[in-house]
LORO-678922 format. One record per residue: y, z, x of N, C-alpha, C, O, CB in turn. Coordinates in nm, 4 decimals. Glycine has a CB too. Layout:
N
- Y/Z/X/Y/Z/X/Y/Z/X/Y/Z/X/Y/Z/X $
...
This chain:
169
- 4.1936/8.2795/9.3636/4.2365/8.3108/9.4970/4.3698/8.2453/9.5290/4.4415/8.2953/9.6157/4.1322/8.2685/9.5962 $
- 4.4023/8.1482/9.4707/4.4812/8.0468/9.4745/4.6306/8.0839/9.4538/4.7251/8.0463/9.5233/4.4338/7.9564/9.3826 $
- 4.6342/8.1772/9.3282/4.7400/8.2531/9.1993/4.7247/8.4099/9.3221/4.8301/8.4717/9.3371/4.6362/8.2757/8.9564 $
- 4.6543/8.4401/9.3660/4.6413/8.5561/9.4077/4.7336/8.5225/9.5480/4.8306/8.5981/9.5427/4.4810/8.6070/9.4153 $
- 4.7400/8.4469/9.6589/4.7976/8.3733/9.7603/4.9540/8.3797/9.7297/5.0287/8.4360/9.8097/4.7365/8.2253/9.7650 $
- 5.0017/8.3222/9.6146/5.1116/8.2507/9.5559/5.1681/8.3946/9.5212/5.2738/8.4260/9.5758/5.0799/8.1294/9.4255 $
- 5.1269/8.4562/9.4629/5.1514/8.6393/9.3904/5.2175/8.6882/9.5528/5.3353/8.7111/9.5800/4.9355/8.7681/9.3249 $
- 5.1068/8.6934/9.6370/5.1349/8.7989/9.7786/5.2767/8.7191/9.8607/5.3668/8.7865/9.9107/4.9578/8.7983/9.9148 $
- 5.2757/8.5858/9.8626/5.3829/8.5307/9.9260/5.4947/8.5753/9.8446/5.6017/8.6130/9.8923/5.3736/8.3833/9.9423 $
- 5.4632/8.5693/9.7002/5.6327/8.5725/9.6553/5.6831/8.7578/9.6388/5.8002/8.7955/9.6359/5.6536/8.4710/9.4565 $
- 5.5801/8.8348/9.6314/5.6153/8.9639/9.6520/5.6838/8.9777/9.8297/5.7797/9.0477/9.8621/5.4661/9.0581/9.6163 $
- 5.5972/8.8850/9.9261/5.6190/8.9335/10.0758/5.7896/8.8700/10.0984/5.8817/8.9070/10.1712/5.4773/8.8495/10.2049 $
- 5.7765/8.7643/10.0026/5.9364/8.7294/10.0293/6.0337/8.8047/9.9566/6.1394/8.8481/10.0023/5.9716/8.5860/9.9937 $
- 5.9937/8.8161/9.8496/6.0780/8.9194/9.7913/6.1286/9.0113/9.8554/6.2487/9.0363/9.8654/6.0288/8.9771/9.7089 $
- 6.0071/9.0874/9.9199/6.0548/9.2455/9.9893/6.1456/9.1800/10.1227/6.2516/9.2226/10.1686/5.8835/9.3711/10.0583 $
- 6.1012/9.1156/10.1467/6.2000/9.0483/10.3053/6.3286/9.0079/10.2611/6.3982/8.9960/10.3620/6.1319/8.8877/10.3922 $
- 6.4017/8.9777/10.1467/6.4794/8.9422/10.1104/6.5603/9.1032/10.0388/6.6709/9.1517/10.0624/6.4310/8.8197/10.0389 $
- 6.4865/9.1341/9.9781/6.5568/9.2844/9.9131/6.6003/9.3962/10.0380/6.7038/9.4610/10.0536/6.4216/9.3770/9.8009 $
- 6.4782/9.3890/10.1162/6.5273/9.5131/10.2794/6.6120/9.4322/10.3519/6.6232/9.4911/10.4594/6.3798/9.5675/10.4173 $
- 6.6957/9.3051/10.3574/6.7731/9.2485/10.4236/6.9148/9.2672/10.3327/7.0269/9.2802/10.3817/6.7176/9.1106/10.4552 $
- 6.8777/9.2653/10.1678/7.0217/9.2556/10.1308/7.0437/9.4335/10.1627/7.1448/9.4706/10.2223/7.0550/9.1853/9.9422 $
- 6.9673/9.5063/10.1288/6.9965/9.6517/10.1369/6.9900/9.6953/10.1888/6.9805/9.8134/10.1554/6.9745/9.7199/10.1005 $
- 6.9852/9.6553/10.3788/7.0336/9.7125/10.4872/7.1676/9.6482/10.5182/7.2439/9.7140/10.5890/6.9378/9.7038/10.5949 $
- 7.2179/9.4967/10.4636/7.3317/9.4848/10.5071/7.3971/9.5593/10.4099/7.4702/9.6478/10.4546/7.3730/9.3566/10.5305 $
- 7.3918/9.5492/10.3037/7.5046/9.6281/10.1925/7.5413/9.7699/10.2921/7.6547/9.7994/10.3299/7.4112/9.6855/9.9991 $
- 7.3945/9.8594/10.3278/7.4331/10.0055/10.3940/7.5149/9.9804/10.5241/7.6137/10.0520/10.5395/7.2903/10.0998/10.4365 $
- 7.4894/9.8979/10.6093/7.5147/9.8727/10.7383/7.7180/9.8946/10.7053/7.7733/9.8668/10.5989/7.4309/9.6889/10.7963 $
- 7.7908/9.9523/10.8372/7.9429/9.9770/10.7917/7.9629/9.7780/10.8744/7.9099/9.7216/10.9701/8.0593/10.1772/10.9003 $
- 8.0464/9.7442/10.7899/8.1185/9.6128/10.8596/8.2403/9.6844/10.9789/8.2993/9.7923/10.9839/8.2140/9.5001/10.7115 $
- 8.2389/9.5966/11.0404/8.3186/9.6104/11.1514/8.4596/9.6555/11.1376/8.5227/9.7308/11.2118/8.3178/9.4963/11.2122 $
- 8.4855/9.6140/11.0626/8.6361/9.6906/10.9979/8.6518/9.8450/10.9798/8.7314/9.9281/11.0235/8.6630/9.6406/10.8424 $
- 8.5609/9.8486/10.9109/8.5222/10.0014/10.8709/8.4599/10.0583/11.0037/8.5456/10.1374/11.0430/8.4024/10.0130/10.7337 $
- 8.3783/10.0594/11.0741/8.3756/10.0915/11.2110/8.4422/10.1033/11.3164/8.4136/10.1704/11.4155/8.3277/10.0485/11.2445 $
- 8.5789/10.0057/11.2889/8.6711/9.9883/11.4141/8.7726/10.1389/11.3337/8.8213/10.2342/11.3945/8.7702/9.7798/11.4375 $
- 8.7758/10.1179/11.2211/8.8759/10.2255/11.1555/8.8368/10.3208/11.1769/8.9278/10.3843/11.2301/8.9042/10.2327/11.0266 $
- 8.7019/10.4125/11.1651/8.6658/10.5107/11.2616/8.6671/10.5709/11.3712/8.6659/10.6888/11.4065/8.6159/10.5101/11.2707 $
- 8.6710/10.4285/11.4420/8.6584/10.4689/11.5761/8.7990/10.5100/11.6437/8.8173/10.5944/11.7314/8.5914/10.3547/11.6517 $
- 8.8992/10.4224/11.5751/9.0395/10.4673/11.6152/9.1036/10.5988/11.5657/9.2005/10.6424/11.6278/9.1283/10.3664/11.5741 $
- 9.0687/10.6471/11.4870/9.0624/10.7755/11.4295/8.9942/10.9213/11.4522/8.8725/10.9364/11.4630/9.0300/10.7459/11.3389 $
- 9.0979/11.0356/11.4584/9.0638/11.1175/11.4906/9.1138/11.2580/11.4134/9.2331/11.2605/11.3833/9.0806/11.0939/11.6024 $
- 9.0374/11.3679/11.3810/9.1434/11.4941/11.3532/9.1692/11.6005/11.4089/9.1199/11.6083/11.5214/9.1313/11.5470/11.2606 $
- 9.2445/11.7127/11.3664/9.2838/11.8030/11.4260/9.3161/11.8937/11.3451/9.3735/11.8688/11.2390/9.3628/11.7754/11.4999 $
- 9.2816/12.0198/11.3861/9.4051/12.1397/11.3133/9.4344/12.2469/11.3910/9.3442/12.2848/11.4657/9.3596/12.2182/11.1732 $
- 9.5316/12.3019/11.3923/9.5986/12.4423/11.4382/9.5757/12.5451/11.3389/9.6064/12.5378/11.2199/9.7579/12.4338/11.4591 $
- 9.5099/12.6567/11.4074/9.4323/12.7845/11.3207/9.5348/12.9107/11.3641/9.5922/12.9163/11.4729/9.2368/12.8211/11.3814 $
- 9.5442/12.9933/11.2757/9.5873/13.0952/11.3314/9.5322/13.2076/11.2510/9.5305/13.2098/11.1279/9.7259/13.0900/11.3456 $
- 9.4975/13.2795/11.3119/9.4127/13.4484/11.2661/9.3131/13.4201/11.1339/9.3012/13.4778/11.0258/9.5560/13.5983/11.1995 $
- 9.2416/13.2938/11.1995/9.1262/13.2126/11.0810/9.1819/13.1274/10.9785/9.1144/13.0751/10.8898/9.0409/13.3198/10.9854 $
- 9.2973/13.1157/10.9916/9.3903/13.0741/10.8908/9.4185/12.9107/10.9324/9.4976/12.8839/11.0229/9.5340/13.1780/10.8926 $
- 9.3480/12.8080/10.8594/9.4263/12.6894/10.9056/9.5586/12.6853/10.7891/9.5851/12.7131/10.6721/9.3175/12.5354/10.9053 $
- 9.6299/12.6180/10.9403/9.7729/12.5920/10.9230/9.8095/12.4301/10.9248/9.9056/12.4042/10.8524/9.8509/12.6700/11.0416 $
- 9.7781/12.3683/10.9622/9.7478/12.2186/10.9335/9.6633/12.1459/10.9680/9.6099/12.1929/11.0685/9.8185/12.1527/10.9594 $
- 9.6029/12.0163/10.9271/9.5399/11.9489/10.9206/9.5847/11.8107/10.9421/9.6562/11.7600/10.8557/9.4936/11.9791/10.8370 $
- 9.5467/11.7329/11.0626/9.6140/11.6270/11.0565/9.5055/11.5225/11.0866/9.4173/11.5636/11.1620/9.7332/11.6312/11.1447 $
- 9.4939/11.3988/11.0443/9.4238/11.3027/11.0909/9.4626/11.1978/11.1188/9.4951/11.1344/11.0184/9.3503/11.2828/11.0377 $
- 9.4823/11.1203/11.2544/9.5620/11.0032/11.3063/9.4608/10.9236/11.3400/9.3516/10.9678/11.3757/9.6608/11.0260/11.4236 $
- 9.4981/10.7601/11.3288/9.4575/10.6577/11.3735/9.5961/10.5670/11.4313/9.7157/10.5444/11.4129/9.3703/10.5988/11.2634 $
- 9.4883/10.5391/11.5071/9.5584/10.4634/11.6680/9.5385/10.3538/11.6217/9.4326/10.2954/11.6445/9.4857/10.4793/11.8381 $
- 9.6538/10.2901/11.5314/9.6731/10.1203/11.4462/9.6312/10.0225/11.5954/9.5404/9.9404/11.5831/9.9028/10.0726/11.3696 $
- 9.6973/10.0360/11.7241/9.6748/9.9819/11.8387/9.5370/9.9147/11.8461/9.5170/9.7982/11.8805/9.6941/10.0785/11.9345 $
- 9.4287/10.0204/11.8026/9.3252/10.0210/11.8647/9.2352/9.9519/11.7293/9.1419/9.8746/11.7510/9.2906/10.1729/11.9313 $
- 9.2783/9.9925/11.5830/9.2528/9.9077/11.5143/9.2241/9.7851/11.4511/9.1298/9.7295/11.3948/9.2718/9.9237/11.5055 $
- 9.3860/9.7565/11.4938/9.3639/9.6356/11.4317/9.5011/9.5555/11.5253/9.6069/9.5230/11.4714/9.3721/9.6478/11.2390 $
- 9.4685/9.5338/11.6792/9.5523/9.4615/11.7460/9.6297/9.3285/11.7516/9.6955/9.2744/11.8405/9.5088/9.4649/11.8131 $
- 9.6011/9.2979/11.6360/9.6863/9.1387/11.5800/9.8044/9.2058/11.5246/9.9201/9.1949/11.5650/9.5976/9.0231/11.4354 $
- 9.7465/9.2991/11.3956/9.8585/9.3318/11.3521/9.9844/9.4410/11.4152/10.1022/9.4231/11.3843/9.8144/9.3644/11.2460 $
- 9.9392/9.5583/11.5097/9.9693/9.6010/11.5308/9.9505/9.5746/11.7334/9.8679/9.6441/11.7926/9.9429/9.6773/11.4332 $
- 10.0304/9.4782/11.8062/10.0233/9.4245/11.9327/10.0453/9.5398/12.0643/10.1606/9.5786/12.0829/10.1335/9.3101/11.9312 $
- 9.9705/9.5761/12.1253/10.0746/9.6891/12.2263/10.2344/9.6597/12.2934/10.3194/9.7220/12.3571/9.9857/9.7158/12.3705 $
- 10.2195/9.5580/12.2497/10.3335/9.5091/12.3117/10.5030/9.5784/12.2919/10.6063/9.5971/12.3562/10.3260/9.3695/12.2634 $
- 10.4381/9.6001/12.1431/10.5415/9.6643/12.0714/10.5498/9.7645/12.0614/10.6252/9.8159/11.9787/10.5576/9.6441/11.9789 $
- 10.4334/9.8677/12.1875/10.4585/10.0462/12.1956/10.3068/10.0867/12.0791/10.2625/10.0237/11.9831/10.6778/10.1158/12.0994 $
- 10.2703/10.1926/12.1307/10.1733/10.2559/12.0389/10.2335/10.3160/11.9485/10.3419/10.3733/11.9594/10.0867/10.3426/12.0919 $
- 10.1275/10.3009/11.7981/10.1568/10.2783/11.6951/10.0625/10.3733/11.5969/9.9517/10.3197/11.5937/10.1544/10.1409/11.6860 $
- 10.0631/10.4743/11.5284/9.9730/10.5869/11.4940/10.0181/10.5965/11.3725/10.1388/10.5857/11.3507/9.9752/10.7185/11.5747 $
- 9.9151/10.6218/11.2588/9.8869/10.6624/11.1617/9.8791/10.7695/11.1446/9.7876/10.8091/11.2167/9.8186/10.6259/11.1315 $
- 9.9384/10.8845/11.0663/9.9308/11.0321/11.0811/9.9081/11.0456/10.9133/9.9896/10.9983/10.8341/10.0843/11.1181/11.1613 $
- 9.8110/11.1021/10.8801/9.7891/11.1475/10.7478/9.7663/11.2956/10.7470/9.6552/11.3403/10.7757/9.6750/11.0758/10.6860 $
- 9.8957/11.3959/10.7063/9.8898/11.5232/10.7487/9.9067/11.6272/10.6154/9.9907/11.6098/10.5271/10.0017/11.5397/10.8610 $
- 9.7963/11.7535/10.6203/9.7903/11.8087/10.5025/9.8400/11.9921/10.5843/9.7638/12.0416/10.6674/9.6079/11.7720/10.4136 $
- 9.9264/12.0409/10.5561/10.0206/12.1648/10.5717/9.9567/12.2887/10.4527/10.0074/12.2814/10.3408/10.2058/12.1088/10.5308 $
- 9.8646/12.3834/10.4716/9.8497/12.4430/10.3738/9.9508/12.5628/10.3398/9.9211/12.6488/10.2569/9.7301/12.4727/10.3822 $
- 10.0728/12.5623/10.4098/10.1803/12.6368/10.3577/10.3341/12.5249/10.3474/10.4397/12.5172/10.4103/10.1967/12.7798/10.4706 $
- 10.2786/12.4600/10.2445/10.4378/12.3800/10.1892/10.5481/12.4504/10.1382/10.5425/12.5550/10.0736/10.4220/12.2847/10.0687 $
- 10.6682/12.3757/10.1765/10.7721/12.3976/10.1041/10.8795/12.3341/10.1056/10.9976/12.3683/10.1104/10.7997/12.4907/10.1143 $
- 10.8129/12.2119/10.0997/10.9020/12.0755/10.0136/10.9350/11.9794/10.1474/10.9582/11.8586/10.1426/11.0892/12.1359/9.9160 $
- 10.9307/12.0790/10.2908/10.9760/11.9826/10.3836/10.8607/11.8975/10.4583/10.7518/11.9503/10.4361/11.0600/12.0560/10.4830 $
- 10.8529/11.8165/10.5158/10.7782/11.7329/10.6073/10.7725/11.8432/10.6777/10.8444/11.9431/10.6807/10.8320/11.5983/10.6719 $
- 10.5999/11.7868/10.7806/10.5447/11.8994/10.8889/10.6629/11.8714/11.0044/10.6740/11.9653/11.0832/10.3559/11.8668/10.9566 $
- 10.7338/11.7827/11.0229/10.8073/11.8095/11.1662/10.9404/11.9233/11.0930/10.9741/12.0163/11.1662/10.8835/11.6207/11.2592 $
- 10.9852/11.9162/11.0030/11.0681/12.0013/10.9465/11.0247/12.1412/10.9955/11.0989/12.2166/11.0585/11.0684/11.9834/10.7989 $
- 10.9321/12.1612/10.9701/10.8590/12.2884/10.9726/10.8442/12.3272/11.1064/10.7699/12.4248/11.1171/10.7268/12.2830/10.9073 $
- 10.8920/12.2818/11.2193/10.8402/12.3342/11.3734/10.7102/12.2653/11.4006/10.6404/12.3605/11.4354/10.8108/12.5097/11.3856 $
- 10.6433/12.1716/11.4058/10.5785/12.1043/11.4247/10.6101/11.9551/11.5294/10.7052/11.8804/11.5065/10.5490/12.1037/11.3101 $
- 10.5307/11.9372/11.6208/10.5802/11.8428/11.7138/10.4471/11.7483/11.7501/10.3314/11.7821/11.7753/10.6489/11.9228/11.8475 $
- 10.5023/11.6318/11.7436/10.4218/11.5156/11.8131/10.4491/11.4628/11.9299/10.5633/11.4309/11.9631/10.4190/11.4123/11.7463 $
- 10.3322/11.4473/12.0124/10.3788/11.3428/12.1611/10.2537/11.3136/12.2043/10.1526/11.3794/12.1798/10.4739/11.4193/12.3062 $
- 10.2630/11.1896/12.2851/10.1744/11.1665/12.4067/10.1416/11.3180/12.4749/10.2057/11.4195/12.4478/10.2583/11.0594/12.5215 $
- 10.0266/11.3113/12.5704/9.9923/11.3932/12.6472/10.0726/11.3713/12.7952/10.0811/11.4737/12.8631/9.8490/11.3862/12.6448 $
- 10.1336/11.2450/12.8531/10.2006/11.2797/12.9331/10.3927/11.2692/12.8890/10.4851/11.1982/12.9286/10.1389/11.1984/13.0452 $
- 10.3761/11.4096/12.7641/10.5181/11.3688/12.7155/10.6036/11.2974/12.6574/10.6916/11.3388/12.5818/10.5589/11.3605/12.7580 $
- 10.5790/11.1629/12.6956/10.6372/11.1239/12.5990/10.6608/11.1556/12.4254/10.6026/11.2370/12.3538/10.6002/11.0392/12.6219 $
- 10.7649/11.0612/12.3934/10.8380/11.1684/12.2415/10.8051/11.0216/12.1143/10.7711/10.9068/12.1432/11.1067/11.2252/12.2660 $
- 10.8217/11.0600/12.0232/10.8164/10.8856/11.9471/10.9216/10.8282/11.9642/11.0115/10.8987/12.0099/10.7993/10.8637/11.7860 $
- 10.9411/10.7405/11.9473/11.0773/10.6302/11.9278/11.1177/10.6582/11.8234/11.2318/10.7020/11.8092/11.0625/10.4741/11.9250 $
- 11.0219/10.6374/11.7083/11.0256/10.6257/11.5296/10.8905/10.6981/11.4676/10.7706/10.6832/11.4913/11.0213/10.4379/11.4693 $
- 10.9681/10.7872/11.3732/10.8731/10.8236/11.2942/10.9626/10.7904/11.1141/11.0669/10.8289/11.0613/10.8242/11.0030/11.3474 $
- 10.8354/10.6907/11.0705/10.8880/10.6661/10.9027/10.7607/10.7230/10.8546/10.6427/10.6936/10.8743/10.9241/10.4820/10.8341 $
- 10.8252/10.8196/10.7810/10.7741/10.8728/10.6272/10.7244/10.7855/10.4781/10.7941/10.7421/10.3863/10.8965/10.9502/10.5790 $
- 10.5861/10.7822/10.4978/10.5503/10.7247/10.4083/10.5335/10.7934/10.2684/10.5140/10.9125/10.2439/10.4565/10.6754/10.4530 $
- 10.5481/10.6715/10.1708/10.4921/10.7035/10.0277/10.3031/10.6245/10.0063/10.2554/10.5164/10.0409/10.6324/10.6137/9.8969 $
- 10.2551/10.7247/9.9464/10.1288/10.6649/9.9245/10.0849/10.5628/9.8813/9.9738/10.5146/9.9032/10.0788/10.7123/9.8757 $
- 10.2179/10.4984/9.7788/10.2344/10.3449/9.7281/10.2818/10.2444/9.8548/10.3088/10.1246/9.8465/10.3612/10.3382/9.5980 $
- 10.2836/10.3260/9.9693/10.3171/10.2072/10.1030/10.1860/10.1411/10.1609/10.1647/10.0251/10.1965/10.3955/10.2890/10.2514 $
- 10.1116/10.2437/10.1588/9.9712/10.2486/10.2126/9.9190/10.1052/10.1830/9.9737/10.0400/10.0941/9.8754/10.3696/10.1404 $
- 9.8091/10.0506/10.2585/9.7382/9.9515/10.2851/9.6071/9.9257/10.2713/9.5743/10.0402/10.2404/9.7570/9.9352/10.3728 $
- 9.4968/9.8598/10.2698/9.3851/9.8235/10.3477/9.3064/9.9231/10.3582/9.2777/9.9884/10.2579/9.4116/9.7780/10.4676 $
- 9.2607/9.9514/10.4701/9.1498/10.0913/10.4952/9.2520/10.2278/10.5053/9.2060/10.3420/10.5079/9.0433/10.0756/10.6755 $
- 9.3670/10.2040/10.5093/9.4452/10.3669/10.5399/9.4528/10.3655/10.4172/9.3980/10.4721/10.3894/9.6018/10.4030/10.6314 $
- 9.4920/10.3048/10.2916/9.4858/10.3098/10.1742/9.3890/10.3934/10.1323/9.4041/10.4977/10.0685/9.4786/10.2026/10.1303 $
- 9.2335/10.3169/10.1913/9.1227/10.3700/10.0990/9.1007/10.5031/10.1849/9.0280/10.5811/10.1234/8.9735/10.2610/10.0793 $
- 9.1362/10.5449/10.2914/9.0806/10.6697/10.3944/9.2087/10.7737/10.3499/9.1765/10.8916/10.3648/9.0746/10.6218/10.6038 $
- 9.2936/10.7616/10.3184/9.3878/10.8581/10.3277/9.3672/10.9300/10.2235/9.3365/10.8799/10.1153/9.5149/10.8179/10.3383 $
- 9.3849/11.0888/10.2474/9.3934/11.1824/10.1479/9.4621/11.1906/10.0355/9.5682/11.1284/10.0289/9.4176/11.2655/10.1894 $
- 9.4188/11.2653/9.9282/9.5339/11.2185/9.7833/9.6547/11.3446/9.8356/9.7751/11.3423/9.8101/9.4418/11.2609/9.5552 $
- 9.5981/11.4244/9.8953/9.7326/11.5307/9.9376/9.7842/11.5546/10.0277/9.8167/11.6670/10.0659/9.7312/11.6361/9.9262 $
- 9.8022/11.4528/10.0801/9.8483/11.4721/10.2254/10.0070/11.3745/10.2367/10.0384/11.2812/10.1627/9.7047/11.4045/10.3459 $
- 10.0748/11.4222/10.3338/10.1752/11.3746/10.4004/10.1489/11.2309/10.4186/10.0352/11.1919/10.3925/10.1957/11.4462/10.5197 $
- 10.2752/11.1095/10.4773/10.1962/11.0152/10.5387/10.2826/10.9505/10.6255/10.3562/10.8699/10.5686/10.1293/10.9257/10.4494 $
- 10.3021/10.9637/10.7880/10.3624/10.9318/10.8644/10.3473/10.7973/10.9359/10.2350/10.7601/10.9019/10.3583/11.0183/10.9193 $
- 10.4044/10.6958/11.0240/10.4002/10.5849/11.0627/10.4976/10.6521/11.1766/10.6195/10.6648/11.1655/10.4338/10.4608/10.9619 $
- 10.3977/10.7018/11.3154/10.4341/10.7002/11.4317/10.4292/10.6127/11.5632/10.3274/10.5591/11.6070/10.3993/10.7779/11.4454 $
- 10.5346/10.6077/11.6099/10.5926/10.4835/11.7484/10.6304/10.5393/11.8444/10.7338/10.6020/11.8673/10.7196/10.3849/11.7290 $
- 10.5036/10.5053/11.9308/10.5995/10.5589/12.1153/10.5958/10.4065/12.1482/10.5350/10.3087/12.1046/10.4818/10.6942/12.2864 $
- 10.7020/10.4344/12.2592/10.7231/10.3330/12.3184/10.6024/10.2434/12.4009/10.4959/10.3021/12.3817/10.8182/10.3756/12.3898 $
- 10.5858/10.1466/12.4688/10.4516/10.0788/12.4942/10.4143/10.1505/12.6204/10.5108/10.2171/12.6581/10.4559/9.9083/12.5112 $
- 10.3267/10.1603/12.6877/10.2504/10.2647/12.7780/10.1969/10.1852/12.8899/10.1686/10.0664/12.8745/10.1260/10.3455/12.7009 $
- 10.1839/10.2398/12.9891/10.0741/10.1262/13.0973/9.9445/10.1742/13.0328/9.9063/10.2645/12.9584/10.0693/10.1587/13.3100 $
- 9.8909/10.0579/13.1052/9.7188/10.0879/13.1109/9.6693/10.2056/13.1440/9.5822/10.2418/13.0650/9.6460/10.0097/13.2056 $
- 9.6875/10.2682/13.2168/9.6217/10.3890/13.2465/9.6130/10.4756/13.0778/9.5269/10.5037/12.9945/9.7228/10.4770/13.3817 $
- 9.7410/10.4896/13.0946/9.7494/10.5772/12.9426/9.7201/10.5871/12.8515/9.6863/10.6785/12.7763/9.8079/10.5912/12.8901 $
- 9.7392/10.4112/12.8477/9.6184/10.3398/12.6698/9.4829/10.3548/12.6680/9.4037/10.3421/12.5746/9.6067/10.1519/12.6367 $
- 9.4578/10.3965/12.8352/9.3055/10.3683/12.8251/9.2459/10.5309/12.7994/9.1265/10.5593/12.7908/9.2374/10.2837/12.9874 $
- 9.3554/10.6237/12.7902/9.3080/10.7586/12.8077/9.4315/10.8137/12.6853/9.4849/10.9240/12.6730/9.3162/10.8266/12.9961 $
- 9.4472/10.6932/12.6097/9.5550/10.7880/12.5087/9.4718/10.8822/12.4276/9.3645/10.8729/12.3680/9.6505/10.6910/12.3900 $
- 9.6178/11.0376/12.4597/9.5944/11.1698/12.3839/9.7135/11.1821/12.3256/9.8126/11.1443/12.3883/9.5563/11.2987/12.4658 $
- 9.7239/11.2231/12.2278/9.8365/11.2885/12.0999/9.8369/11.4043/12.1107/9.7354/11.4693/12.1357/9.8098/11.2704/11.9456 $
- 9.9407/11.4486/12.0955/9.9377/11.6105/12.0846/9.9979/11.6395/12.0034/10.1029/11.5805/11.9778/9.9782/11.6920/12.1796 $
- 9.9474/11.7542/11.9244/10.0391/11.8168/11.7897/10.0377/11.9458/11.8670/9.9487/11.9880/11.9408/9.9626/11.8228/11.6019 $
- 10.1828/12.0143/11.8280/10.2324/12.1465/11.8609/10.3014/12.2086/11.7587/10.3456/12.1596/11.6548/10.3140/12.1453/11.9699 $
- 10.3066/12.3521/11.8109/10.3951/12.4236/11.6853/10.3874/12.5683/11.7740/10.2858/12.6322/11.8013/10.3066/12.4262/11.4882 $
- 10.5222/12.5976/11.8085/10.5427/12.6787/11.8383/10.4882/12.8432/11.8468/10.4727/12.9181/11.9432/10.6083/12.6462/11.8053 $
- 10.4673/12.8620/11.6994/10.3721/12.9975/11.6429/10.2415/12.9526/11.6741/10.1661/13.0276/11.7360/10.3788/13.0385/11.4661 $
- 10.1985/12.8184/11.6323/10.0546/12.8347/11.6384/9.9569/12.7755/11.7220/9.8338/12.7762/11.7180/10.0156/12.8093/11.5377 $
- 10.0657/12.7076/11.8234/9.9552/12.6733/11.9485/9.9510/12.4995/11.9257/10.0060/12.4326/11.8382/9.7634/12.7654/11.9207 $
- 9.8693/12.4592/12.0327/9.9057/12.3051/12.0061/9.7369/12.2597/12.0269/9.6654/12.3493/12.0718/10.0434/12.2204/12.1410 $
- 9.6714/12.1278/11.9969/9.5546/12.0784/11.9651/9.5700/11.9255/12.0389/9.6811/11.8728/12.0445/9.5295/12.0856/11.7986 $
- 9.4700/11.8703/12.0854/9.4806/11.7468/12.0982/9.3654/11.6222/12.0093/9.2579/11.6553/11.9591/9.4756/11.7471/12.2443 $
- 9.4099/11.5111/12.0086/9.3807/11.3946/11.9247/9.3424/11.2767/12.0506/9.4016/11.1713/12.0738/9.5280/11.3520/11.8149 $
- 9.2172/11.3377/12.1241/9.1933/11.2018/12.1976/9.0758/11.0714/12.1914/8.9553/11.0490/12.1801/9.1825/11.2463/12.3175 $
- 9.2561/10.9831/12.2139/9.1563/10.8001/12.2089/9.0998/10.7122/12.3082/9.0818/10.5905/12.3134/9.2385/10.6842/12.1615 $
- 9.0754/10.8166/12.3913/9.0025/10.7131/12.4561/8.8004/10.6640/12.4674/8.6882/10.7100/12.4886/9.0586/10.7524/12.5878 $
- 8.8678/10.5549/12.4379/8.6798/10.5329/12.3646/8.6345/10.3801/12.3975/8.7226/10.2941/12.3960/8.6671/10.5474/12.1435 $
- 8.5235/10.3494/12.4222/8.4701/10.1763/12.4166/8.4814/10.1486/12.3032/8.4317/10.2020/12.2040/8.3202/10.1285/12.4547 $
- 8.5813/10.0204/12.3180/8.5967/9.9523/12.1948/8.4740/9.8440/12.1645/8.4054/9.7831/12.2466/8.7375/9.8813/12.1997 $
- 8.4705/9.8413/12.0610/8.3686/9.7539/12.0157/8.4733/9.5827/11.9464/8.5823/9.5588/11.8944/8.2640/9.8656/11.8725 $
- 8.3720/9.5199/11.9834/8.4311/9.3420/11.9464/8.4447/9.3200/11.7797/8.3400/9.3121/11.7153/8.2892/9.1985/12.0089 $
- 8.5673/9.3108/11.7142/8.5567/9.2796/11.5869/8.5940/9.1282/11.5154/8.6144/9.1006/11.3972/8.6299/9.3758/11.5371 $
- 8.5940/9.0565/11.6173/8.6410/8.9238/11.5671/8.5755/8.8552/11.6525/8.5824/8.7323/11.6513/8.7892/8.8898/11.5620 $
């Protein structure tokens, strides 16, 4: 009875120890959750036909040490064009802005060897890769920021961030 006692404890700890490591392993860490959450996509269709594909994250909302509002909102654009021809999507008649207008300050064109961290591991192998800057915003705006992609032929879509942030530090 004794060996039989000693058997059930070390199986009952066992299993308490194995469903703890293998719900945290599944569980997303906060990083990976905050990177979601700042992230969003979009595409412009025309006659069933998608015409691009874009997926932005709001670095702002990410990861605010590195990227401060102070210094203007700050967007990640990872954009896939299924009719290329050699130029970037703004080349092409394609437009970015805030929803109340505003324009970027800066847009740099990334190489995939620029990439980082979680945009590294989230970004598409075929896609474009932009590093967009508007200028810094009041509160109202940050708290209801929308992106807008446009294009003349095919109509325009919105990318909205406004969401409860969750605590990552």
């Amino acid at each position: 009875w004794k060996m039989l006692k000693q058997i059930l404890l070390f199986l009952a700890v066992f299993m308490i120890l194995g469903c703890q490591k293998m719900s945290s392993g599944l569980a997303p860490l906060k990083t990976d959750e905050s990177y979601l959450q700042a992230t969003r996509k979009t595409e412009l269709i025309m006659q069933g036909n998608t015409q691009i594909v874009v997926i932005a994250t709001h670095l702002n909302e990410f990861d605010w040490i590195k990227f401060p509002r102070e210094e203007g909102e700050i967007f990640f654009l990872d954009v896939y064009q299924t009719r290329k021809n050699g130029k970037g999507f703004l080349k092409n008649g394609y437009e970015i802005r805030l929803a109340n207008g505003t324009k970027p300050s800066k847009i740099t064109r990334l190489k995939k060897e620029d990439l980082e961290g979680m945009i590294a591991q989230n970004a598409t192998q075929w896609g474009e890769y932009y590093l967009v800057e508007f200028p810094k915003q009041d509160k109202r705006t940050q708290d209801r920021m929308i992106l807008v992609l446009s294009h003349k032929d095919f109509g325009e879509n919105t990318l909205e961030f406004g969401f409860k942030k969750i605590k990552k530090y």
